[in-house]
C-alpha angles and dihedrals in degrees: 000000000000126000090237089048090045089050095055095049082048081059094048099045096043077060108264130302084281095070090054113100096165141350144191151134154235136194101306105356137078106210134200142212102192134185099223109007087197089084097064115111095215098179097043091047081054098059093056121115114257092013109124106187140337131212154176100232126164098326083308121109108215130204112195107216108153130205094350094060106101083052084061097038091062089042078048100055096040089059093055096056111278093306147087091238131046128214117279125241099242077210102058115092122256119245122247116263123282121245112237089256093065093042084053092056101035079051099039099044085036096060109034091037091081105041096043090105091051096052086029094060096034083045094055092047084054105049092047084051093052091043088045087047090049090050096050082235091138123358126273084224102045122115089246095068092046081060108043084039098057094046086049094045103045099083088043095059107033083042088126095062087051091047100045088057088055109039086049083061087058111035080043098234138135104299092204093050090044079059096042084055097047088045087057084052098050097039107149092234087057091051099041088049083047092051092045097053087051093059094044091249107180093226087051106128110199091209137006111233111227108207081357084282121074118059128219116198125232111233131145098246093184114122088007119141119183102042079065103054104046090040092059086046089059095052091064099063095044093049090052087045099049095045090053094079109017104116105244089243087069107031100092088063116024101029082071091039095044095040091047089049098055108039093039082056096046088047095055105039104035116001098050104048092044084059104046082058092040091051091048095055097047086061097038083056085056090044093046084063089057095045083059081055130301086239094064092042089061096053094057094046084043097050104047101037090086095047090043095051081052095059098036099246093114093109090062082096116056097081099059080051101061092037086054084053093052098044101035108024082235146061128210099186095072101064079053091065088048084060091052108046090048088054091059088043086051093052099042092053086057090052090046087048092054089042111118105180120069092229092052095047091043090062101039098047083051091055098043079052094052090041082052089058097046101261099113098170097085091050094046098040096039110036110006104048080058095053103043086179084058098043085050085047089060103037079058099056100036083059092045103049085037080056098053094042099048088052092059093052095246113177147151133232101220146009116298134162107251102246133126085265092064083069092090085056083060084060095131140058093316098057102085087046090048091045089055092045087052085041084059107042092051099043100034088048083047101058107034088050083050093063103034111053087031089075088061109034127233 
């Protein structure tokens, strides 16, 4: 079967494209936004080839895909018609309303899926730079670094505007004015009266008063995350709203105008400085747990993040990550994550190694290689979830080794996908330290796997 046959049946089991009010993706998932979920044929979706795993999330329905997804997601797309999201049968009934959890998630993986490359690869740049600086391999101060810093930070700094784009895809509003909105936001005269006030300049002004009555705060919105997302939320609402009562004869001009105004205004005055505090509170709860001790704290991170990959609200925290990066110049959850995606990988090998059919160590040893390389769903989906002895094995190791890392202050210094290539982005003080923590989530997964599933057979 073909990936253009197994996505139409996709189409047909998930209930038509009628039943398709929006779709995307993210590394590894499909995910759907469906009118009656009732209509989903989960156990024939699962016997389709190339599909991974299905399931009922968050009033998301998820298909697991892996590495190829973003090949089915365009096939996808071009069978529905050119667009992430097909026309709506003004007959189907409407699905109950979301609690705020599931709105979080289908936001959070919506908006981040898409731009992941782009952060991934800048991410990876950054980390080797900052290995390379720590080893005096080349100097902080060189020209080079200017260079290679300039091409890793880029997507960092100007993140709003990447966000905005995609955030306006999912929230189904005006792209160009999602990025008008972001480039208010990131005006260099906001910035520069941000960064004065920073150093303690005299002439630093802490908001610029509009009609010498409405404040706008002055905040460095470069590299931020959730004052975006929720301002280009925002802008939605005001765009649908304005339209619905400019006369057609206006619209072409002052809908756009209108709409700019206003949700340029409400960013700057109230949205973004809500999530600039917002933002900060989220990473200073991550951080209480590090104030308690580092080590606890990575028990916790340790112990949830495969739970939380299984149920698709790992990307909850990605946001804390990239504010950490904006605020500290570091981030101690993702290699975490690292912890925790060699612990799977550790745990599926020791199921590949007690397999006793081809067919069962083929597939598993396909899945411990993807985990390796920081794509876990095939492994969980496809091995773990069977052996629930093996998935606690790992959930053990993947705290245990969190919990040794994070005692011994190990951190990166940009974004970077969780996988055993990221090691090089560890180069400093920290690596022997990261390469001990991977040592023990791989062995430790490994052996205790090994026990505990060998009693039982596979």
């Amino acid at each position: 079967m073909g990936t253009q046959e197994a996505i139409t049946h996709i189409i047909r089991l998930v209930g038509g494209k009628s039943n398709i009010n929006n779709v995307w993706h993210c590394m590894t998932r499909l995910r759907f936004d469906l009118i009656d979920d009732n209509k989903v044929e989960q156990s024939e979706i699962k016997k389709i080839p190339g599909v991974l795993g299905a399931q009922l999330q968050s009033d998301q329905f998820q298909i697991i895909i892996g590495p190829k997804v973003n090949t089915w997601f365009e096939q996808l797309q071009t069978l529905l018609g050119g667009g992430a999201a097909a026309e709506q049968d003004a007959a189907a009934p409407a699905k109950g309303r979301k609690s705020l959890v599931s709105l979080f998630m289908d936001t959070v993986s919506g908006v981040f899926g898409p731009i992941v490359p782009a952060i991934a690869g800048a991410g990876m740049i950054k980390g080797l730079l900052a290995g390379l600086v720590a080893l005096n391999v080349v100097s902080a101060k060189s020209d080079t670094v200017v260079v290679i810093d300039l091409i890793a930070s880029g997507v960092f700094y100007f993140l709003p505007f990447f966000l905005a784009v995609s955030a306006a895809k999912i929230f189904k509003t005006n792209e160009y004015l999602a990025a008008a909105v972001a480039a208010c936001l990131m005006y260099p005269s906001l910035i520069e009266a941000a960064k004065n006030l920073a150093a303690g300049s005299p002439d630093a002004v802490s908001a610029f008063w509009l009609l010498n009555a409405i404040p706008v705060s002055v905040f460095n919105y470069a590299s931020s995350v959730i004052p975006v997302i929720f301002s280009i939320l925002a802008l939605s609402y005001i765009h649908r709203w304005v339209d619905s009562f400019m006369p057609d004869v206006l619209k072409t001009v002052f809908t756009p105008t209108l709409t700019l105004f206003l949700a340029a205004l409400a960013a700057l005055v109230v949205i973004g400085p809500v999530g600039i505090y917002l933002g900060k509170g989220l990473a200073l709860f991550i951080e209480g747990l590090f104030s308690i001790s580092a080590s606890f704290a990575g028990l916790v991170v340790g112990a949830i993040r495969p739970v939380a990959i299984l149920t698709g609200m790992h990307h909850a925290m990605t946001p804390i990550a990239l504010q950490n990066f904006s605020d500290r110049g570091y981030d101690m959850l993702m290699p975490m994550m690292f912890m925790a995606n060699m612990a799977i990988a550790g745990s599926t090998f020791a199921i590949w190694r007690l397999s006793t059919t081809r067919e069962d160590k083929t597939i598993t040893l396909s899945a411990g290689v993807s985990a390796l390389l920081g794509i876990t769903e095939p492994a969980l989906f496809g091995v773990l979830t069977r052996y629930k002895k093996a998935f606690i094995a790992a959930t053990v190791a993947s705290s245990l080794a969190s919990a040794f890392i994070a005692f011994f202050g190990v951190r990166l210094y940009g974004y970077i996908l969780s996988s055993i290539f990221s090691l090089p982005a560890y180069i400093g003080p920290y690596l022997i330290f990261a390469l001990l923590g991977v040592a023990i989530a791989l062995v430790l997964s490994f052996v205790l796997t090994t026990l505990l599933v060998r009693k039982e057979g596979v």
